[in-house]
gemmi code that builds the backbone of each chain (N, CA, C; Angstrom):
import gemmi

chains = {
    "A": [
        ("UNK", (81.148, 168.798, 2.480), (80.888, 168.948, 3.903), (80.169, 167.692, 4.430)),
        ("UNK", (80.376, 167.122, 6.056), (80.101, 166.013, 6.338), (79.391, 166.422, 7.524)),
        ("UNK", (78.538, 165.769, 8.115), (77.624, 166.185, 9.573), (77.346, 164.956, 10.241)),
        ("UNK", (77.364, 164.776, 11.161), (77.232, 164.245, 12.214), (75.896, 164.139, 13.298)),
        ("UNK", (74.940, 163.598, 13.118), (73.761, 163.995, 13.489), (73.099, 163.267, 15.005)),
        ("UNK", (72.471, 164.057, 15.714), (71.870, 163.461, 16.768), (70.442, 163.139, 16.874)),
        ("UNK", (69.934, 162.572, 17.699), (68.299, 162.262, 17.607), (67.369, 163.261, 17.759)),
        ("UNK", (67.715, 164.092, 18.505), (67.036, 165.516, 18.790), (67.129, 166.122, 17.396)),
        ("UNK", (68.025, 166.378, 16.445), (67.421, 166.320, 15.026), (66.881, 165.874, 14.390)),
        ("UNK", (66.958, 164.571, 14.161), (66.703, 163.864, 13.430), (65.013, 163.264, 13.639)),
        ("UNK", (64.627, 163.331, 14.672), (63.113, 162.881, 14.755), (62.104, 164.250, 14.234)),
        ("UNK", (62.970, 165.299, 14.833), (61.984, 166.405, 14.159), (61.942, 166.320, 12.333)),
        ("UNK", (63.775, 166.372, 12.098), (63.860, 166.883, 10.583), (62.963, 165.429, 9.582)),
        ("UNK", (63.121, 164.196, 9.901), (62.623, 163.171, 9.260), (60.580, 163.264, 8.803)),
        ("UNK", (60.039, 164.284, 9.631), (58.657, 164.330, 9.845), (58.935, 165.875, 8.823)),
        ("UNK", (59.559, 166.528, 7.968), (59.669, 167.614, 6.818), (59.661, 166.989, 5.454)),
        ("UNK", (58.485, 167.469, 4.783), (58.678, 167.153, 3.719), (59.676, 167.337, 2.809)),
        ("UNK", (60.433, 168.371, 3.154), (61.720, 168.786, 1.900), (63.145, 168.032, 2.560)),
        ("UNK", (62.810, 166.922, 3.943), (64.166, 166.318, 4.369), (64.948, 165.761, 3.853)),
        ("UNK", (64.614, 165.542, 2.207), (66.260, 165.255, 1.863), (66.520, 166.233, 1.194)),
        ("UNK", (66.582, 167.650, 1.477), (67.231, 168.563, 0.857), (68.590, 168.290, 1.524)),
        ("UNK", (68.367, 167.569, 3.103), (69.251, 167.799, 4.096), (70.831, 167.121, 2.828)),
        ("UNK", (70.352, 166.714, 2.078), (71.692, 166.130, 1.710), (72.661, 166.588, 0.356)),
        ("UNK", (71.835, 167.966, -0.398), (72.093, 168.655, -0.515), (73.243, 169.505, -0.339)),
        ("UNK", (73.720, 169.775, 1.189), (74.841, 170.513, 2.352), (75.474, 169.472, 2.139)),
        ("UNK", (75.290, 168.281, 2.783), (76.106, 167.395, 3.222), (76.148, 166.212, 2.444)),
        ("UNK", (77.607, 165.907, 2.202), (77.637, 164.976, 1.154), (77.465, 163.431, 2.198)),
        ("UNK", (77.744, 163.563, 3.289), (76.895, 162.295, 4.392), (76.919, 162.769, 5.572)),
        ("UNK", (75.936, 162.291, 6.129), (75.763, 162.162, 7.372), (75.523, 161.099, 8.057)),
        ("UNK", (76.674, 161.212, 9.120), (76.982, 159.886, 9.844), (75.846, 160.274, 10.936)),
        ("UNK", (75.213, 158.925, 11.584), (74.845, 158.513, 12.595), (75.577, 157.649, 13.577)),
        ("UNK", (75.721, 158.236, 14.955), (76.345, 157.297, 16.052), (75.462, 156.058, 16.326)),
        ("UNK", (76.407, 154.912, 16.407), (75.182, 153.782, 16.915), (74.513, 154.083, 18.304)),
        ("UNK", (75.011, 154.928, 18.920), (73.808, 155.203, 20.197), (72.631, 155.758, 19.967)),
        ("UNK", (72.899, 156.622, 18.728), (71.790, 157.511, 18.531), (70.892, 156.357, 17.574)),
        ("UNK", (71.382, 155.833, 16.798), (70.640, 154.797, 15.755), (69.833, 153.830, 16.933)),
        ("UNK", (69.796, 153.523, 18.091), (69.185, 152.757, 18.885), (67.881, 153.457, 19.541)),
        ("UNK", (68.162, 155.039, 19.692), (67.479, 155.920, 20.169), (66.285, 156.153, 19.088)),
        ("UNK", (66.476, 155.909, 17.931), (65.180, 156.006, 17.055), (64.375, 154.894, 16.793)),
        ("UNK", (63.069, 155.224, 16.975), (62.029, 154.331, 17.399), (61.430, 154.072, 16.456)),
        ("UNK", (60.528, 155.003, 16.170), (59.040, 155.061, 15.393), (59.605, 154.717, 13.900)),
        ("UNK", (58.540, 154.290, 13.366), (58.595, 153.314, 11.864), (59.093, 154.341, 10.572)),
        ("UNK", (58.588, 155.221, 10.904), (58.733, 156.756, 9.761), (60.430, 157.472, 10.021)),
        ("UNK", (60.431, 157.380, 10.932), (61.554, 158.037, 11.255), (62.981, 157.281, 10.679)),
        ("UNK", (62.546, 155.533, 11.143), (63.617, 154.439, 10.817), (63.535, 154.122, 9.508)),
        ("UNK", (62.162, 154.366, 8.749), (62.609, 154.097, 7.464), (63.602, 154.887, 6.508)),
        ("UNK", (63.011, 156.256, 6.929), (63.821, 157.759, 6.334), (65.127, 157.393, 6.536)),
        ("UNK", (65.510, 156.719, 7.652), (67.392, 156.906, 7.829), (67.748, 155.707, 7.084)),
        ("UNK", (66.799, 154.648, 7.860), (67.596, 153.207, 6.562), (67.570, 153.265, 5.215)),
        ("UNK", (66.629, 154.275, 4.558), (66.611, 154.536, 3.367), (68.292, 155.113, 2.727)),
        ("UNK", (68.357, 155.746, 3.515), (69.676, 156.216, 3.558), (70.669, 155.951, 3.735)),
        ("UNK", (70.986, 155.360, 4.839), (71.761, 154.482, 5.230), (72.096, 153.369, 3.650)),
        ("UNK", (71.157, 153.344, 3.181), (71.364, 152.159, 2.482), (71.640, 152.653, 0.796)),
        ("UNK", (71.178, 153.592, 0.849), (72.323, 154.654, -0.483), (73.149, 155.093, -0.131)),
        ("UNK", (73.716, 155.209, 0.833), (75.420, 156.115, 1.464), (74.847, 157.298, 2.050)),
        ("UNK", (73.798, 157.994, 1.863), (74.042, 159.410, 2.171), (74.230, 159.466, 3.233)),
        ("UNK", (73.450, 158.505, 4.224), (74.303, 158.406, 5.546), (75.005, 157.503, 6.064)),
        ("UNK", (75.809, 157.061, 7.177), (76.492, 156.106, 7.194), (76.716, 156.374, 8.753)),
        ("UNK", (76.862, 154.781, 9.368), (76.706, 154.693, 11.039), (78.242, 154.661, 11.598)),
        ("UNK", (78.338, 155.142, 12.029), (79.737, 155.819, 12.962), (80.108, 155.196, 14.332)),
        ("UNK", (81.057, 154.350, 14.179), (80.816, 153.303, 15.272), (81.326, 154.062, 16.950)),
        ("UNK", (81.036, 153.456, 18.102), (81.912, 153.586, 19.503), (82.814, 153.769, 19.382)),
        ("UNK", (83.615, 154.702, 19.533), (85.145, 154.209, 19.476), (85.408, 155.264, 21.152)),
        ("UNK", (86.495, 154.204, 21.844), (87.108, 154.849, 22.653), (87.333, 156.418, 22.924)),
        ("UNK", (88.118, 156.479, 21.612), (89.027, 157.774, 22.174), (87.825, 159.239, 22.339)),
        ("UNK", (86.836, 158.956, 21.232), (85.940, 159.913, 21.286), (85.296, 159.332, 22.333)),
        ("UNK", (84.529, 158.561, 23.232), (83.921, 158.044, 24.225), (84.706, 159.124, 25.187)),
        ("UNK", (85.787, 158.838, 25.500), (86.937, 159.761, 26.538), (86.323, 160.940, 26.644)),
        ("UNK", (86.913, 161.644, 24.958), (86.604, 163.234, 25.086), (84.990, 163.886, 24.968)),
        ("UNK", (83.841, 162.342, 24.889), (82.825, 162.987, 25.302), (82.501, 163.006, 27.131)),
        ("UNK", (82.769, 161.940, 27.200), (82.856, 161.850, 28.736), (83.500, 163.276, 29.365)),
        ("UNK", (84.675, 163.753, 29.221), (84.752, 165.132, 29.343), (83.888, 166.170, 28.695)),
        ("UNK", (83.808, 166.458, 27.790), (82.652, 167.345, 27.173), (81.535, 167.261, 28.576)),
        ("UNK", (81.188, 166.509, 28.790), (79.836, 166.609, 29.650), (80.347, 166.925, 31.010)),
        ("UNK", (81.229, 166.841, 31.655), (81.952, 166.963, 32.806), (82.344, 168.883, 32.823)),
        ("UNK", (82.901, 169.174, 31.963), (83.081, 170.271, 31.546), (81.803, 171.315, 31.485)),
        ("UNK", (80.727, 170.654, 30.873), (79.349, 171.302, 30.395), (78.824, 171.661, 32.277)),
        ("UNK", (78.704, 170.749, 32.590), (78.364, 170.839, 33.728), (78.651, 171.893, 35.087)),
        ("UNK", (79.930, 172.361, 34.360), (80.811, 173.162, 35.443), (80.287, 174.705, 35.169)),
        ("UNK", (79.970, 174.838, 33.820), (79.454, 176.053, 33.782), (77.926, 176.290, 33.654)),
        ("UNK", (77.733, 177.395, 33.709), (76.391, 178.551, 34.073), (75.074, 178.055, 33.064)),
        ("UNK", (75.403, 177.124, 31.902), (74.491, 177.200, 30.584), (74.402, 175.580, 31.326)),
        ("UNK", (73.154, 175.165, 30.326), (72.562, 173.883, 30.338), (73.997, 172.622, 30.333)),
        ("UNK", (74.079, 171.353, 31.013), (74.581, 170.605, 30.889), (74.345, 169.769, 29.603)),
        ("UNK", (75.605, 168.892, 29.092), (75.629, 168.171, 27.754), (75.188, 166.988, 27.993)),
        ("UNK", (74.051, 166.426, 27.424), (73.616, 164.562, 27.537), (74.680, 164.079, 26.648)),
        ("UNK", (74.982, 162.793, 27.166), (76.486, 161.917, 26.495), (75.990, 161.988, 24.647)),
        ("UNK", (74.929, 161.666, 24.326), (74.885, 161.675, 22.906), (75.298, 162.777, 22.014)),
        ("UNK", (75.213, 163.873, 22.677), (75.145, 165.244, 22.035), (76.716, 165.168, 22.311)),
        ("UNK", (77.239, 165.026, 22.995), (78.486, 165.311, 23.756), (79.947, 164.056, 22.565)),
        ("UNK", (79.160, 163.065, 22.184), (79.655, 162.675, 21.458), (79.988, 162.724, 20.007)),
        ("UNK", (78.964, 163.225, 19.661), (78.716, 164.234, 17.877), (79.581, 164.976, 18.205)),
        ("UNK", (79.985, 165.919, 19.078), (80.565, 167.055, 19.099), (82.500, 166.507, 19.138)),
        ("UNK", (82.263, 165.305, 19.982), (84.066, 164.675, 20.420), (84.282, 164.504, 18.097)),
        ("UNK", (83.486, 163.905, 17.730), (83.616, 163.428, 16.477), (83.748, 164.298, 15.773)),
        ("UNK", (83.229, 165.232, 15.861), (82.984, 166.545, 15.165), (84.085, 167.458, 14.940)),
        ("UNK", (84.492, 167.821, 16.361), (85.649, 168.990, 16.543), (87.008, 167.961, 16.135)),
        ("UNK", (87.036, 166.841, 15.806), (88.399, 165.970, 15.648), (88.278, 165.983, 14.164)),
        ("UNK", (87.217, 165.807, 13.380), (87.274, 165.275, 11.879), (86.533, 166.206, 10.903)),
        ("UNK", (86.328, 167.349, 11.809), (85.564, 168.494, 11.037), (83.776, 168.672, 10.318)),
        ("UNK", (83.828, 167.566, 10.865), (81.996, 167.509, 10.455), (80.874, 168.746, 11.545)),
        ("UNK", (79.925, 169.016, 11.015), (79.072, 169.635, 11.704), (77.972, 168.736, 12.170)),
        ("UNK", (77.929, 169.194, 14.057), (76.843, 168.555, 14.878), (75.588, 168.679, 14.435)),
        ("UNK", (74.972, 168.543, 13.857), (73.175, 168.652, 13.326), (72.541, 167.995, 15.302)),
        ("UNK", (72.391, 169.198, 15.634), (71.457, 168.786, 16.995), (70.340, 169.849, 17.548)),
        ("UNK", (69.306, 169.361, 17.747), (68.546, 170.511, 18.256), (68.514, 171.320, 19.615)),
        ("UNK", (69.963, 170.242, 20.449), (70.002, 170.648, 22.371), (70.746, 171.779, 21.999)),
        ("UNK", (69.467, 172.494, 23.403), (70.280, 173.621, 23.679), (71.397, 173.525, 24.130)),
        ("UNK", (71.898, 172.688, 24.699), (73.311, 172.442, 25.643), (74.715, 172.727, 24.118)),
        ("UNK", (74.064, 171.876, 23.499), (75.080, 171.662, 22.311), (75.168, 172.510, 21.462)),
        ("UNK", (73.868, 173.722, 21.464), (73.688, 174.886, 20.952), (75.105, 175.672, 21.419)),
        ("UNK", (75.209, 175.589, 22.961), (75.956, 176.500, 23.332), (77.079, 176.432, 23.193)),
        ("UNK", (77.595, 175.146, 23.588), (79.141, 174.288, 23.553), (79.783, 174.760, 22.560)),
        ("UNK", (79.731, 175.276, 21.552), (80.211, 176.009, 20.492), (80.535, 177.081, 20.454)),
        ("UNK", (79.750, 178.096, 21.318), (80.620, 179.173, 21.762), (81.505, 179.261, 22.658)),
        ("UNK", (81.752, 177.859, 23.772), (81.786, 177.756, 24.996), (83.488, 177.495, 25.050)),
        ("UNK", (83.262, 176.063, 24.723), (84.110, 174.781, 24.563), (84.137, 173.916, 23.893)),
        ("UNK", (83.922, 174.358, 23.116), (84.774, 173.250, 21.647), (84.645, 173.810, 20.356)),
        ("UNK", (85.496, 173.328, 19.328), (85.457, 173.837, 17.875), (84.436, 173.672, 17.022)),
        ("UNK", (83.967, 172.726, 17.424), (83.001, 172.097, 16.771), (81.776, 173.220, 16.052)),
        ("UNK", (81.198, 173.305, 14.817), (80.015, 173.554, 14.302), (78.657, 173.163, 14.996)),
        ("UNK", (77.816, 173.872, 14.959), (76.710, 172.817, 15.649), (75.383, 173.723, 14.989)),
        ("UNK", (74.736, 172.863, 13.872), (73.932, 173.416, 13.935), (72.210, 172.712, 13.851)),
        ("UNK", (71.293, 173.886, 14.124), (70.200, 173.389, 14.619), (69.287, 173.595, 12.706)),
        ("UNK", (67.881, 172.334, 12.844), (67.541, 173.011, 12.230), (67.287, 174.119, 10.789)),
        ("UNK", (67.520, 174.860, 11.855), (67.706, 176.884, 11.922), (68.811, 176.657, 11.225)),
        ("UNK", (69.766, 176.605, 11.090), (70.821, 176.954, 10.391), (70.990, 176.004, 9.318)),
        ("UNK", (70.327, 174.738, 9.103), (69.896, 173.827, 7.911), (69.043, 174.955, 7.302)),
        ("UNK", (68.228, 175.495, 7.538), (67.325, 175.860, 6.707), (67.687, 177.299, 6.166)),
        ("UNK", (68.219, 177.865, 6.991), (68.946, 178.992, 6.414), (70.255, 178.969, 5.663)),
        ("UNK", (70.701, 177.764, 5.412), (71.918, 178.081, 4.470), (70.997, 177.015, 3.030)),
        ("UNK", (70.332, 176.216, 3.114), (69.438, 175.974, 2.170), (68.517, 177.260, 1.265)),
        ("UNK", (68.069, 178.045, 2.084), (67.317, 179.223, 1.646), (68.725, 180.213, 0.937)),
        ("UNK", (70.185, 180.215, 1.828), (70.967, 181.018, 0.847), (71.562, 180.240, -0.582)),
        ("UNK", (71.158, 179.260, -0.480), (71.460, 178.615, -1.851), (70.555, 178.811, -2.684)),
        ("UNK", (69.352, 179.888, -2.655), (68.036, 179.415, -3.287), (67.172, 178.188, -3.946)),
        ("UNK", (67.549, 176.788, -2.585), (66.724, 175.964, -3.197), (65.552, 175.255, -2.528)),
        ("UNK", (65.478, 176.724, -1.086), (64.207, 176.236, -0.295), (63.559, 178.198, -0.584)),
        ("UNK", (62.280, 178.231, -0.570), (61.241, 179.905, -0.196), (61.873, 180.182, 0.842)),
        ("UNK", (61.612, 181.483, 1.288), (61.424, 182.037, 1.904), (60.826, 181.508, 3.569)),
        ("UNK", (59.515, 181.682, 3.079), (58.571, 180.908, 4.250), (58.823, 179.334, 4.733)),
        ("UNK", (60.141, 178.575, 4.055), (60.085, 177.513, 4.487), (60.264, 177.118, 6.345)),
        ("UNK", (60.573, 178.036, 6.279), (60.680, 178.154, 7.970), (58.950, 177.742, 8.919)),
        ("UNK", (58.165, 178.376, 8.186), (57.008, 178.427, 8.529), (56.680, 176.786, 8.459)),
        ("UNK", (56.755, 176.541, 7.018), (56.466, 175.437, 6.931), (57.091, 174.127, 7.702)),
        ("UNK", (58.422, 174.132, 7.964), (58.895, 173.434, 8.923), (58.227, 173.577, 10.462)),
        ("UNK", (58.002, 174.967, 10.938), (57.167, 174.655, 11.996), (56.233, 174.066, 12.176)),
        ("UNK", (55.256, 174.362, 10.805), (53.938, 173.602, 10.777), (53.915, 171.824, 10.927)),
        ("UNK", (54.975, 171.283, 9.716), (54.868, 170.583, 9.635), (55.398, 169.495, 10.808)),
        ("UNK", (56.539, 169.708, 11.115), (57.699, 169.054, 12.304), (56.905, 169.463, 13.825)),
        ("UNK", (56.069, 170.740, 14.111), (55.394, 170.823, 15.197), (56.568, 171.362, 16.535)),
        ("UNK", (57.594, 171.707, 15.897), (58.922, 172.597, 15.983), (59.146, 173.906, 15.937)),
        ("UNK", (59.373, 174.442, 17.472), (58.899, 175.850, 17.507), (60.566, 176.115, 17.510)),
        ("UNK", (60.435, 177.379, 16.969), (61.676, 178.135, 16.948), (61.899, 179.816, 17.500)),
        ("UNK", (62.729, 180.255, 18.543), (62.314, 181.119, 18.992), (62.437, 182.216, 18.759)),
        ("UNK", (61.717, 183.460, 19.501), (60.856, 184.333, 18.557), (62.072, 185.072, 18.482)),
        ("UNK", (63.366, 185.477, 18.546), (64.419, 185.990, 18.138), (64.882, 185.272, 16.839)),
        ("UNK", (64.981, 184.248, 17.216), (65.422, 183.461, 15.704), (64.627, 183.871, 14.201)),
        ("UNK", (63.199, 183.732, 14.557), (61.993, 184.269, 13.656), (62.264, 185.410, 13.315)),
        ("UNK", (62.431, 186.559, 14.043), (62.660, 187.997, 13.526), (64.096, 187.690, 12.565)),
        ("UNK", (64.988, 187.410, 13.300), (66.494, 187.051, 12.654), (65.928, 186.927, 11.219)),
        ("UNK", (65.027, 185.797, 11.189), (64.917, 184.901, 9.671), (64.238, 186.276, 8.712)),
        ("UNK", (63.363, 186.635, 9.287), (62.493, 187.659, 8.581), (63.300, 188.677, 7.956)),
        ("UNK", (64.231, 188.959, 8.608), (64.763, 190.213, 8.672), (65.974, 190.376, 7.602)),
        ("UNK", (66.022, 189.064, 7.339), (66.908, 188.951, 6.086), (66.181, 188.294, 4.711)),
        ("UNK", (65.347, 188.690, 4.805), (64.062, 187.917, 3.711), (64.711, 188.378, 1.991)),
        ("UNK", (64.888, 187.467, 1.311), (65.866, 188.117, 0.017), (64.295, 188.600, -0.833)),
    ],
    "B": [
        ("UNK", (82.338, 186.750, 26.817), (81.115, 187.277, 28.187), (79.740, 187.733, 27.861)),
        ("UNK", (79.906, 188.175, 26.454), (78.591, 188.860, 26.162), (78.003, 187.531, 25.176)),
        ("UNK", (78.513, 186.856, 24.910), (77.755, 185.921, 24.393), (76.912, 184.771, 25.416)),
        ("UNK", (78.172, 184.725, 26.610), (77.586, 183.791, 27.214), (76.426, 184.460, 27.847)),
        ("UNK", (75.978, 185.615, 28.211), (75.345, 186.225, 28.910), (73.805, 185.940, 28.016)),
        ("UNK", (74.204, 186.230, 26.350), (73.256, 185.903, 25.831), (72.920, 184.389, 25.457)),
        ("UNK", (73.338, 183.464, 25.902), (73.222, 182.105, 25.969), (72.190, 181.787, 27.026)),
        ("UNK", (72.476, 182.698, 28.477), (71.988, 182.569, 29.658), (70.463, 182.864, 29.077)),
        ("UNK", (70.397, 184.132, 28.392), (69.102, 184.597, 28.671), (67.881, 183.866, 27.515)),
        ("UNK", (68.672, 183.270, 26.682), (68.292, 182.164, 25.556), (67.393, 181.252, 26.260)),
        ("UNK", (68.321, 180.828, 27.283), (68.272, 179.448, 28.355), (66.664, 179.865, 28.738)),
        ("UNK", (66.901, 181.076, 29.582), (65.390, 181.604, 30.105), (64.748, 181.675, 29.653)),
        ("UNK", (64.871, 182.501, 28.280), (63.602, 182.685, 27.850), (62.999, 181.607, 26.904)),
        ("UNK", (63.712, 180.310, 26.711), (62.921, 179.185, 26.566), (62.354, 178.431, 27.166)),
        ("UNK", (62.894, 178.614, 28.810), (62.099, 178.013, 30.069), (60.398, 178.983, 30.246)),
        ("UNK", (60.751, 179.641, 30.156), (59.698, 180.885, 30.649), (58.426, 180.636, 29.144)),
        ("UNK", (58.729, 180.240, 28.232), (57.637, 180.020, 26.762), (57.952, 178.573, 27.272)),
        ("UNK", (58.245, 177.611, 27.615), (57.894, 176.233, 27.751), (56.602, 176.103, 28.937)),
        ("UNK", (57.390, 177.158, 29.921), (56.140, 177.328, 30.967), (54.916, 177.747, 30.385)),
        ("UNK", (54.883, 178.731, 29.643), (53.931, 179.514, 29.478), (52.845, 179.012, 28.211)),
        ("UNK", (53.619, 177.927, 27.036), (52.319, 177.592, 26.022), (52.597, 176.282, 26.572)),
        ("UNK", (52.838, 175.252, 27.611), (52.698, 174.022, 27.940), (50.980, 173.748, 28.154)),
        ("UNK", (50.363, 172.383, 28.115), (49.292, 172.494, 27.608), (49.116, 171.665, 29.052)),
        ("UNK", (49.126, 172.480, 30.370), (48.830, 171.642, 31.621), (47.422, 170.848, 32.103)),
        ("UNK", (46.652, 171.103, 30.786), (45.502, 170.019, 30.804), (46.262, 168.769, 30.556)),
        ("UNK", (46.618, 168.964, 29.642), (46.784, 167.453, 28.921), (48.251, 166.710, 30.032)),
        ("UNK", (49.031, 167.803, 30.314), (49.945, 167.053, 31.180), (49.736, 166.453, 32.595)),
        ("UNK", (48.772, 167.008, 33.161), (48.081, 166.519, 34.389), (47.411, 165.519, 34.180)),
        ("UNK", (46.592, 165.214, 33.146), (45.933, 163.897, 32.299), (47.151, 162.800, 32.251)),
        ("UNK", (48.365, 162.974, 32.267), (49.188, 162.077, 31.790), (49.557, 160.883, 33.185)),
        ("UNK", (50.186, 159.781, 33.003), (50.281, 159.292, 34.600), (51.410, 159.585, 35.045)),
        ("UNK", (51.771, 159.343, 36.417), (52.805, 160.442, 37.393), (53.959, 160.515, 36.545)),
        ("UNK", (54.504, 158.823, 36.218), (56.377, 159.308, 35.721), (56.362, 160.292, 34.362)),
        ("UNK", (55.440, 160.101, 33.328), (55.496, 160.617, 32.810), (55.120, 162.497, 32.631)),
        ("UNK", (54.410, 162.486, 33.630), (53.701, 164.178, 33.826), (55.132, 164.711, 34.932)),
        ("UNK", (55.771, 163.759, 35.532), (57.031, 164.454, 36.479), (58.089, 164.590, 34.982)),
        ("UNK", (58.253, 163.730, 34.605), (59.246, 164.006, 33.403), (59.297, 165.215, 32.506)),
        ("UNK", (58.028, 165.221, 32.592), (57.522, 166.175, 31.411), (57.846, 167.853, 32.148)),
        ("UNK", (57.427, 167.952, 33.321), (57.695, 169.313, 34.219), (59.354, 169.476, 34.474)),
        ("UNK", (60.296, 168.368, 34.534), (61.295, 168.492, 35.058), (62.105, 168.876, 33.478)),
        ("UNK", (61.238, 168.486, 32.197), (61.727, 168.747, 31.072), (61.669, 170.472, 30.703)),
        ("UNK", (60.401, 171.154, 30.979), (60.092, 172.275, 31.184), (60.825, 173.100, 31.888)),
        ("UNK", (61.739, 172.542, 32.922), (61.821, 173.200, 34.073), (63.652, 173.007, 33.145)),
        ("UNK", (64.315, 172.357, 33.247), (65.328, 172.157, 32.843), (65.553, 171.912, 31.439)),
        ("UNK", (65.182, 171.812, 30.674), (65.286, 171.605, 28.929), (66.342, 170.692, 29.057)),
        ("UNK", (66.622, 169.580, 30.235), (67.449, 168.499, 29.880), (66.555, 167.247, 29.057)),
        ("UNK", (66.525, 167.042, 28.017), (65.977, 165.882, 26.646), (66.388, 164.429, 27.755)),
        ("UNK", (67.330, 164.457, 27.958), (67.814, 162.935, 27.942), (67.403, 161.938, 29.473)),
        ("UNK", (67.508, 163.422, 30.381), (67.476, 162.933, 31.943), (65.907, 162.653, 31.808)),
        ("UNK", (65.654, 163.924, 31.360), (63.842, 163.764, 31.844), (63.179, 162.419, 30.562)),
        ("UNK", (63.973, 161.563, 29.707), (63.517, 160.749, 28.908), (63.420, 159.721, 29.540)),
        ("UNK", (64.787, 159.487, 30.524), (64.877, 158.202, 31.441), (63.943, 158.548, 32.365)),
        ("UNK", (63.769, 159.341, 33.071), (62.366, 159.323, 34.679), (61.175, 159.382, 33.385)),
        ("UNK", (61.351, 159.127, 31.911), (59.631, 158.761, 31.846), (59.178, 157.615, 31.496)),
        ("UNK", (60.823, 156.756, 31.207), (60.634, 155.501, 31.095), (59.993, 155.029, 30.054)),
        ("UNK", (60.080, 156.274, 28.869), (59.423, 155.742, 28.042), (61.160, 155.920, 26.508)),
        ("UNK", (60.805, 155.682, 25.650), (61.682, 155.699, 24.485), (61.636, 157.082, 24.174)),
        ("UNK", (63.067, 157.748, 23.578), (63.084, 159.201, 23.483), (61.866, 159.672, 22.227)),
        ("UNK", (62.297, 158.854, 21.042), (60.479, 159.292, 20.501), (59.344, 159.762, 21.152)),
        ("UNK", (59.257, 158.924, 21.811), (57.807, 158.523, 22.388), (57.478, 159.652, 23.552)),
        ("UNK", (58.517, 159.746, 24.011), (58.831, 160.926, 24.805), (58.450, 162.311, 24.389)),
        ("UNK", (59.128, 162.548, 23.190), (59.109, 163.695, 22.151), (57.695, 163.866, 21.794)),
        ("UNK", (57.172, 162.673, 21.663), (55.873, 162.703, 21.028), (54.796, 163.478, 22.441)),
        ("UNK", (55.127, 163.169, 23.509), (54.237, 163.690, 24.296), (54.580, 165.191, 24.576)),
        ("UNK", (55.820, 165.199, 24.455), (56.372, 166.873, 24.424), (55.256, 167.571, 23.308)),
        ("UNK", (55.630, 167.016, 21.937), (54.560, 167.939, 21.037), (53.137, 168.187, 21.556)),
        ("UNK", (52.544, 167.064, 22.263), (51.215, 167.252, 22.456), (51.010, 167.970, 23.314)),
        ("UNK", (52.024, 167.780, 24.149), (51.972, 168.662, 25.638), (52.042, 170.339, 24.807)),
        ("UNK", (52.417, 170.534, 23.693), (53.005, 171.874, 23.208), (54.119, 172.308, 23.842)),
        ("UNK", (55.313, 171.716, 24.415), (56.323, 171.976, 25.113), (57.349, 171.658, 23.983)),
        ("UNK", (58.158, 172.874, 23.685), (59.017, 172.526, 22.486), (60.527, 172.463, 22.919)),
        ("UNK", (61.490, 171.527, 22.309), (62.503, 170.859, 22.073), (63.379, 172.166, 21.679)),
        ("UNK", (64.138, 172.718, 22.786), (65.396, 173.592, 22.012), (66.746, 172.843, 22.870)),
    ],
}
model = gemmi.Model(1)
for chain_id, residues in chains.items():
    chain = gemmi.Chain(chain_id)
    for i, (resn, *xyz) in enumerate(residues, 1):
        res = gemmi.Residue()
        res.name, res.seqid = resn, gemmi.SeqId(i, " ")
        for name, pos in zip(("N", "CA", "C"), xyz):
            atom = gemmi.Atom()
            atom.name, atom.element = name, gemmi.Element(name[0])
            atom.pos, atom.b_iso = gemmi.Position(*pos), 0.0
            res.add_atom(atom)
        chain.add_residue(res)
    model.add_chain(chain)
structure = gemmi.Structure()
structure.add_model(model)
structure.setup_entities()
């Protein structure tokens, strides 16, 4: 499995101590060069160039045709009732629903787009950490601990959700 | 229909807990573009629009979200 990641993930998940379980799921994860410009801080850029520079992730260039179908994605987002798509998110998803990778994003917009309008996977997080926990190679409480640590609230439906399936 | 319905109320009820544990000391402390950014982020959970009116880098941005206690869904 391959993922596709945005900055709204990636600044939270890089500040978790267990963040390279993330690679674990995914045998890489590409970064868009828009999003690779969007990360700032020294901790965050080392974690990915670290990576970047063993394969696990790898930078995913501009290309047109997905440019197009994100440019729609967000045009589309807009028309309906739920949060609108920012072009970055909107572009993980053009890449995504074409080559089968999953969006790793924390927007709500892109949360939704998946039930909405498009094929695409998208997951937050929340769904990193819960298919890690069904592999048994994160606790239980790692959830907790990701809040603590990342400073990443998750909401209180999701929390019961998690609890409620506690193995 | 019933999903989107529950998408809608997702939407809300993360506006309504952004309102409600936002830490409006510290955001009123902040200077204008950034304390307007920060409310219009609250108010809309748009990441990207309210990153540009703060004129600051989306990190950096994020970073005042945490302090503010205004969380990222």
């Amino acid at each position: 499995m391959e993922a596709i990641a945005d900055a709204s993930f990636l600044i939270d998940w890089a500040r978790f101590s267990l963040r390279d379980l993330l690679f674990r799921l995914f045998r890489v994860v590409w970064i868009p060069e828009d999003v690779l410009s969007e990360i700032q801080s020294e901790s965050t850029l080392m974690w990915v160039a670290e990576h970047l520079a063993s394969g696990d992730m790898s930078l995913f260039p501009t290309l047109p045709e997905y440019r197009d179908r994100a440019l729609r994605l967000v045009e589309l987002s807009r028309r309906g009732p739920t949060r609108g798509l920012d072009f970055p998110e909107a572009y993980c998803i053009a890449v995504a629903e074409d080559r089968g990778y999953v969006v790793l994003s924390e927007n709500g917009a892109a949360y939704a787009a998946q039930f909405l309008y498009t094929t695409a996977k998208v997951w937050r997080a929340y769904e990193v950490l819960w298919e890690l926990r069904s592999k048994g190679v994160v606790p239980d409480d790692v959830i907790f601990t990701y809040q603590e640590e990342t400073k990443h609230k998750f909401p209180q439906g999701d929390l019961q959700k998690w609890r409620s399936y506690r193995s | 229909m019933e999903k989107l319905q529950e998408l809608i109320n997702r939407e809300r009820e993360a506006r309504e807990l952004r309102r409600r544990e936002a830490d409006w000391n510290y955001i009123n402390s902040l200077p204008p573009r950034i304390r307007v950014a920060i409310k219009l982020f609250i108010e809309t959970g748009n990441l990207r629009l309210s990153q540009k009116i703060s004129g600051l880098g989306l990190e950096e941005f994020v970073e005042h979200l945490r302090r503010a206690n205004v969380w990222v869904t």
